[in-house]
C-alpha positions as CSV (number, residue, x, y, z in Angstrom):
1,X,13.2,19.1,-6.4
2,X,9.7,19.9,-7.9
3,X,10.1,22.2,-11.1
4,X,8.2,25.1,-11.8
5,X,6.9,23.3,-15.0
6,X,5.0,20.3,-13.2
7,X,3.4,23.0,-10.7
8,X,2.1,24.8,-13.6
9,X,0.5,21.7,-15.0
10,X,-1.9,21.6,-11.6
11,X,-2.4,25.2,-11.5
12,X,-3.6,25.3,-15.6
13,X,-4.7,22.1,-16.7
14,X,-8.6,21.3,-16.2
15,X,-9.5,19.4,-13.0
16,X,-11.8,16.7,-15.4
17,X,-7.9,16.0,-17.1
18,X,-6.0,16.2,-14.2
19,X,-8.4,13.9,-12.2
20,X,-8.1,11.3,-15.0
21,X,-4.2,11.5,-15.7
22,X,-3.4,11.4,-11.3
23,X,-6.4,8.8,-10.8
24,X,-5.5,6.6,-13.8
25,X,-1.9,5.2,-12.2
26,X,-3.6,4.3,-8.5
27,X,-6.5,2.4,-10.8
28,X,-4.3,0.3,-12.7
29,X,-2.2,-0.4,-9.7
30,X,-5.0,-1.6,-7.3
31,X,-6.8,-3.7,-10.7
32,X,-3.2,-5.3,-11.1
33,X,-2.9,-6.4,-6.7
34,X,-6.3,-7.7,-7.5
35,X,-5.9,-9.5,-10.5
36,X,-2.5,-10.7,-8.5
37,X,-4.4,-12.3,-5.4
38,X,-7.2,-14.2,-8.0
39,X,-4.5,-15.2,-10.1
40,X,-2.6,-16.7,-6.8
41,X,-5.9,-18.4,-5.1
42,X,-6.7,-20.2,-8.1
43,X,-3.2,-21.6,-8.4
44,X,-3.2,-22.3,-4.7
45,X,-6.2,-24.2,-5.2
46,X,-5.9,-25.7,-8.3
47,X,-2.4,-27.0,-7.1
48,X,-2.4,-27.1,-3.2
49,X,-6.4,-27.4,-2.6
50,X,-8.7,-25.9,-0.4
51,X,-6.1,-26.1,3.0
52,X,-4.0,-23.3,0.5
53,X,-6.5,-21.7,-0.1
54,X,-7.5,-21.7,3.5
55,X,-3.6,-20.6,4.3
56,X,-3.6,-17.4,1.7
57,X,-7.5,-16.4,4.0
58,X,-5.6,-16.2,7.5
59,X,-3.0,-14.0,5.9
60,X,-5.1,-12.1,3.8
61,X,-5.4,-9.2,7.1
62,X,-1.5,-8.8,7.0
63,X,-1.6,-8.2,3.7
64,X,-3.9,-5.4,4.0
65,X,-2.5,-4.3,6.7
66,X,0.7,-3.7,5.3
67,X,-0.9,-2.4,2.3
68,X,-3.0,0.0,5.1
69,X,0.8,1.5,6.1
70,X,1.8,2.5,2.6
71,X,-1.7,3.8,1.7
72,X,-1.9,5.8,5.3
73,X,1.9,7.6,4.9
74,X,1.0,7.9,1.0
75,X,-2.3,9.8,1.2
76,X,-1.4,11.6,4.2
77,X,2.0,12.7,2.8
78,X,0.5,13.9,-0.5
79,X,-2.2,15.8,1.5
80,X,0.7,17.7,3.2
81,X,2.6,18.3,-0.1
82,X,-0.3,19.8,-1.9
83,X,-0.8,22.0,1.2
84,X,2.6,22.8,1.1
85,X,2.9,23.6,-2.8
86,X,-0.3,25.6,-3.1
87,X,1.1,28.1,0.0
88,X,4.5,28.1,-2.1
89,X,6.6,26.2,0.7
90,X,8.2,23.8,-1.6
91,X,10.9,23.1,0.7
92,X,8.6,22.2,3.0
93,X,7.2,19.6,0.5
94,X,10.0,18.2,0.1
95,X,11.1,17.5,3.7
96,X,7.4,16.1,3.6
97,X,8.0,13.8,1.0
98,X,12.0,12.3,2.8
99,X,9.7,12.3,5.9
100,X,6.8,10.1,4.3
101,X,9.2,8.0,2.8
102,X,11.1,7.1,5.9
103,X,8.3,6.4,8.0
104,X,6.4,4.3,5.3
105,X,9.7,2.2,5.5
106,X,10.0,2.0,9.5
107,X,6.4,1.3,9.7
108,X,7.0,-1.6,7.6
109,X,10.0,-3.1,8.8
110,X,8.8,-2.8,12.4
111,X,5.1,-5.2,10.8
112,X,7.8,-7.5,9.2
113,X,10.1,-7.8,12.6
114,X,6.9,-8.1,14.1
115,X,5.3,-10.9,12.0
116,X,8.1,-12.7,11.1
117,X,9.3,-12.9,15.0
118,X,6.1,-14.4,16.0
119,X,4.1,-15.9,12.9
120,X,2.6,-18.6,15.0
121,X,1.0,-16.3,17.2
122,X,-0.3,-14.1,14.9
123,X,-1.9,-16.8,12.3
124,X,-3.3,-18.1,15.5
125,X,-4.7,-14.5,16.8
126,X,-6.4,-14.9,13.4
127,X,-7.7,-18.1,13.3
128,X,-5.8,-20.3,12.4
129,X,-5.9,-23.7,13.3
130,X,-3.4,-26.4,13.6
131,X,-4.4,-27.8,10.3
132,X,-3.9,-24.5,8.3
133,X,-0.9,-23.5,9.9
134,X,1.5,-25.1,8.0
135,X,0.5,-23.4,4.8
C-alpha cells in the first residue's frame, strides 16, 4: 500500500532532486547490464575466441528483446500509477502495479517457452550459421 508520507515526498520535494534521486537507480542499473555484457565478450573471447564471440552477437536481439518486455510493462505501468496517484485513485495504482507485474511475467515466460522450444530456428532467423550455432 503507498503511504501518505512517500506521496508527499513527490508533491514537496523539488523536481531538480526528485529527478536525480528517481533517475539515479535506472542509471546505475543500465551502466551495471553494460558493464555485464563487456565484461562477458571479453571473456568469451579471450577464452572461447572470435566463434563466442560470434555466438553472444546472434543472441544479443533476444536479450534486448526480453529486456524491451520489462522496460515496456515498467514504463507503461509507472505512467498509469502516476496518473492514478496524482487524481488520488490509489487503489487504482495499486491494481496497476499487481497488473504490470503479472503481465511483465507472462510476457516473459511466453519469450522463454518460445525461445527455448525452438532455439534453432530463431538463431537461424537471425543469422546464424551452422558454424555459430553451437555456441
Amino acid at each position: 500500500m503507498i503511504n501518505q508520507r512517500n506521496q508527499n515526498v513527490l508533491d514537496d520535494d523539488r523536481i531538480g532532486r526528485l529527478l536525480l534521486k528517481l533517475s539515479l537507480p535506472t542509471f546505475f542499473g543500465f551502466f551495471v547490464m553494460t558493464l555485464y555484457n563487456v565484461v562477458d565478450t571479453i571473456f568469451i573471447g579471450h577464452y572461447v575466441g572470435p566463434l563466442g564471440i560470434a555466438g553472444l552477437s546472434i543472441v544479443f536481439p533476444l536479450q534486448m528483446l526480453s529486456i524491451g518486455i520489462g522496460e515496456m510493462t515498467g514504463m507503461g505501468g509507472a505512467s498509469l500509477i502516476s496518473r492514478s496517484i496524482g487524481a488520488d485513485d490509489i487503489p487504482k495504482a495499486e491494481r496497476t502495479l499487481g497488473n504490470a507485474l503479472t503481465a511483465n511475467i507472462v510476457l516473459s515466460v511466453v519469450l522463454m517457452v518460445v525461445c527455448l522450444a525452438m532455439p534453432d530456428f530463431w538463431l537461424r532467423l537471425m543469422g546464424s550459421s551452422e558454424t555459430i550455432l553451437p555456441y
